[in-house]
ZAVEXGU-951408 format. One record per residue (C-alpha): residue number from 1; residue in one letter; z, x, y. Coordinates in steps of 0.25 Angstrom, whole numbers. Each point is the difference from the previous one (the first is absolute). Layout:
R  seq  type     c3     c1     c2
R  NUM     A      Z      X      Y
...
END
This chain:
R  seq  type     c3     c1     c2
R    1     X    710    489    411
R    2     X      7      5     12
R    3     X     -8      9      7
R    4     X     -4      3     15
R    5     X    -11    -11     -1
R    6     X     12    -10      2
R    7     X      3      0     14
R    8     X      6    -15      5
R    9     X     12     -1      5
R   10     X      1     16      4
R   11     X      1      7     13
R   12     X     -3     13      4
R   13     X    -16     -1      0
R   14     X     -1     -5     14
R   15     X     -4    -12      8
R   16     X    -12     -9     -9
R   17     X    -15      0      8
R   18     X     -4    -14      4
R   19     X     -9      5      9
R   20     X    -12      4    -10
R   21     X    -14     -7      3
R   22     X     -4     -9    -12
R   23     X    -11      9     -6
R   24     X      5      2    -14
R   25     X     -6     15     -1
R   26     X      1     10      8
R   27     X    -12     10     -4
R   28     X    -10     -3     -8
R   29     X      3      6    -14
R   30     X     12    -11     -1
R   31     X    -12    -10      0
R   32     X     -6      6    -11
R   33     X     13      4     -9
R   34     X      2    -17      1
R   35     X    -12     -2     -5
R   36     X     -1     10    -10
R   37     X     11     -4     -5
R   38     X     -3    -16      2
R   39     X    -13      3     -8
R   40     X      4      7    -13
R   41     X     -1     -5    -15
R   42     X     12      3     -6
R   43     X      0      5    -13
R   44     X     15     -1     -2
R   45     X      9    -12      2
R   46     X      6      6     13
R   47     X     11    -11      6
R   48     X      4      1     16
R   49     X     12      1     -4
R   50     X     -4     14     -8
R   51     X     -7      6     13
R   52     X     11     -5      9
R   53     X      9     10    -11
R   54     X     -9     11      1
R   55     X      0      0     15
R   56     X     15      1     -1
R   57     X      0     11     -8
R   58     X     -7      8     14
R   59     X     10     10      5
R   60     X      8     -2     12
R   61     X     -5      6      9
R   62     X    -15     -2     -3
R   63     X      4    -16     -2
R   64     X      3      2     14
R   65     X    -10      7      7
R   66     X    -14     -4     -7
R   67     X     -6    -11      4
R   68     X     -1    -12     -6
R   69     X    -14      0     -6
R   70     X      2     16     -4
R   71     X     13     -6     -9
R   72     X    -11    -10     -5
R   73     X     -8     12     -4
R   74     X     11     10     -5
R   75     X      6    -12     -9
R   76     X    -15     -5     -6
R   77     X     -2     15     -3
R   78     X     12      1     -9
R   79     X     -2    -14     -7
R   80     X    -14      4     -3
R   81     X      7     14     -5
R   82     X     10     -7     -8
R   83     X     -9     -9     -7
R   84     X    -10      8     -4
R   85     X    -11     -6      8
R   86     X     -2     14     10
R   87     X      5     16     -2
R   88     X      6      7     11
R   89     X    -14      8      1
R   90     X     -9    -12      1
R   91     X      8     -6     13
R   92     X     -1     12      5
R   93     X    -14      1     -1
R   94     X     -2    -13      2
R   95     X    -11      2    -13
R   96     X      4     -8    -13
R   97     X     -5     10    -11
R   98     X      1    -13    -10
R   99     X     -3    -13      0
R  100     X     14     -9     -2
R  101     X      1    -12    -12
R  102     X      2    -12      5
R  103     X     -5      3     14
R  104     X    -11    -10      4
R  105     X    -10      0      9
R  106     X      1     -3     15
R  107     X      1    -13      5
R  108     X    -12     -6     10
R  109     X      4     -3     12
R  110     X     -3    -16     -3
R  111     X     12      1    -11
R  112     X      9      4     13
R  113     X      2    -14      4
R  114     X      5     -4    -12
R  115     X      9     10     -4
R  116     X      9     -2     14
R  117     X      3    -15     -4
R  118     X      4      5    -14
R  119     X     10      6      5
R  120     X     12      4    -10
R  121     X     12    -11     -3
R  122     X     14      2     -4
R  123     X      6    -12     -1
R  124     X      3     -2    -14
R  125     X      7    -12     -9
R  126     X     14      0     -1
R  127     X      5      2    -14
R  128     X     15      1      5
R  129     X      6    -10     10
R  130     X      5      6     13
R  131     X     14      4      1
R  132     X      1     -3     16
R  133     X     -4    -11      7
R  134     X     -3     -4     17
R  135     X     11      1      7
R  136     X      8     10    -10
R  137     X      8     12      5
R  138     X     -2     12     -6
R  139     X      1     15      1
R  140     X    -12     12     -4
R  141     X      4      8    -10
R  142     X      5     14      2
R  143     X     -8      7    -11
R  144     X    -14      1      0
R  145     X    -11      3     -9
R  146     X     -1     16     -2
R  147     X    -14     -3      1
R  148     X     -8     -8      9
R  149     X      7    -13      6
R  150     X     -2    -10     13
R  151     X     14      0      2
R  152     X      2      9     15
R  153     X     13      8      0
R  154     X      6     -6     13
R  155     X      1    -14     -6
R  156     X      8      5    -14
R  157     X     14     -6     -1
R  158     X     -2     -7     11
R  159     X      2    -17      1
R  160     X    -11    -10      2
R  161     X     -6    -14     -2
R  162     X    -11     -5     -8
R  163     X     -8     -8      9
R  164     X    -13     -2    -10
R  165     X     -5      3    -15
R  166     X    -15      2     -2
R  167     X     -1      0    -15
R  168     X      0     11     -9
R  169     X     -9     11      4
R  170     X     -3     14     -6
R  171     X     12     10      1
R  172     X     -4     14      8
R  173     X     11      7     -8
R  174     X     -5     -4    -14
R  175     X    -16      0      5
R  176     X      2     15      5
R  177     X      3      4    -13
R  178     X    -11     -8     -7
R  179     X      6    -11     -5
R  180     X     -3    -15      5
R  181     X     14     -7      3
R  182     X      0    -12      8
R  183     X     13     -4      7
R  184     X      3    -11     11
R  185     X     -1      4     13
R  186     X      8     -4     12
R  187     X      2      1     15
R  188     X     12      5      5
R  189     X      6     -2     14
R  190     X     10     14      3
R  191     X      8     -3     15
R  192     X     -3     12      8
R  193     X     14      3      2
R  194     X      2      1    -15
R  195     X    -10      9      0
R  196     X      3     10     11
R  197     X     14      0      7
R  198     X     -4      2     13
R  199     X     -8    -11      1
R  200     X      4    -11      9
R  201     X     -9    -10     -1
R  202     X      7    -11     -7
R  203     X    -13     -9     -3
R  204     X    -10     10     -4
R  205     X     -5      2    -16
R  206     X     -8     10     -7
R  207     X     -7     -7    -13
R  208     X     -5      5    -11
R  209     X     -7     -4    -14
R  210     X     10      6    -11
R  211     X     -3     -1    -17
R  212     X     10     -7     -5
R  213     X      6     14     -8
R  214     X      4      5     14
R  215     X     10    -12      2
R  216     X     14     -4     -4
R  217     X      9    -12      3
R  218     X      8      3     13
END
């Protein structure tokens, strides 16, 4: 989808903030958003890839003057509307008027050790061999997914170089929509000055992990 969430590459919004301290939140309702949302049971099968859809679908200019967490907030809200699992009354209220099938009970805090190291993996076996290998140019495809995809406008039509495949993992497009499809993954080396004209370093390269689908020969 191409939206306002899908900024590389663009100019326009000003100089980029190094200079921020290294505390993650910045009042302490973003703390608790984080762990609400680390800490619930979810009844539906949502995918990262389907909340990272959702919080595209933010308009414009909300997408860019909430804050982060307060996106966290606005998307969780409507995936919990969508799927059934809250009405629009009961987040308001913050009062769930029934209980919800399939929702367990809370974790103890000695089950939160464990769940951090089973963290979610998305490698997958290859059931197609890859179409690139190491060393291979190639160019990111023009069209994108109407949906969601990982492929970034500024890179489309543009010409790179495969510099490493790391298996078949699950696709973002396909995994948005609800549908597990693994593809190989590679990473591809895009020259700066491919990338923007007015660039003038010669040696520098932006590098980026591309599904196979968003490739062609060059």
């Amino acid at each position: 989808m191409d939206g306002i969430h899908d900024l590389g590459g663009k100019q326009g919004f000003g100089p980029i903030d190094v200079g921020e301290d290294d505390n993650p939140f910045h009042a302490d309702w973003e703390a608790r958003m984080l762990g609400i949302v680390r800490a619930m049971s979810r009844p539906v099968p949502w995918s990262i890839d389907w909340f990272r859809h959702v919080r595209e679908l933010i308009g414009p200019v909300d997408y860019l003057t909430r804050p982060y967490y307060d996106q966290w907030l606005q998307t969780y809200a409507a995936m919990m509307v969508n799927s059934g699992v809250a009405t629009v009354d009961e987040l308001a209220s913050g009062t769930s008027v029934a209980d919800i099938p399939g929702l367990g009970p809370p974790s103890p805090p000695s089950a939160v050790a464990g769940a951090i190291r089973n963290t979610a993996r998305f490698d997958r076996p290859a059931t197609e061999p890859p179409r690139f290998a190491a060393g291979d140019p190639v160019r990111a495809s023009l069209n994108a997914n109407p949906g969601h995809t990982r492929l970034p406008q500024y890179v489309r039509g543009r010409r790179g170089m495969v510099t490493a495949m790391h298996g078949a993992h699950v696709l973002p497009d396909a995994s948005a929509a609800g549908v597990e499809k693994a593809e190989t993954l590679y990473s591809v080396a895009f020259a700066a000055t491919e990338l923007w004209p007015e660039a003038t370093a010669g040696g520098d390269r932006v590098i980026l992990d591309l599904w196979e689908r968003y490739l062609e020969p060059a």
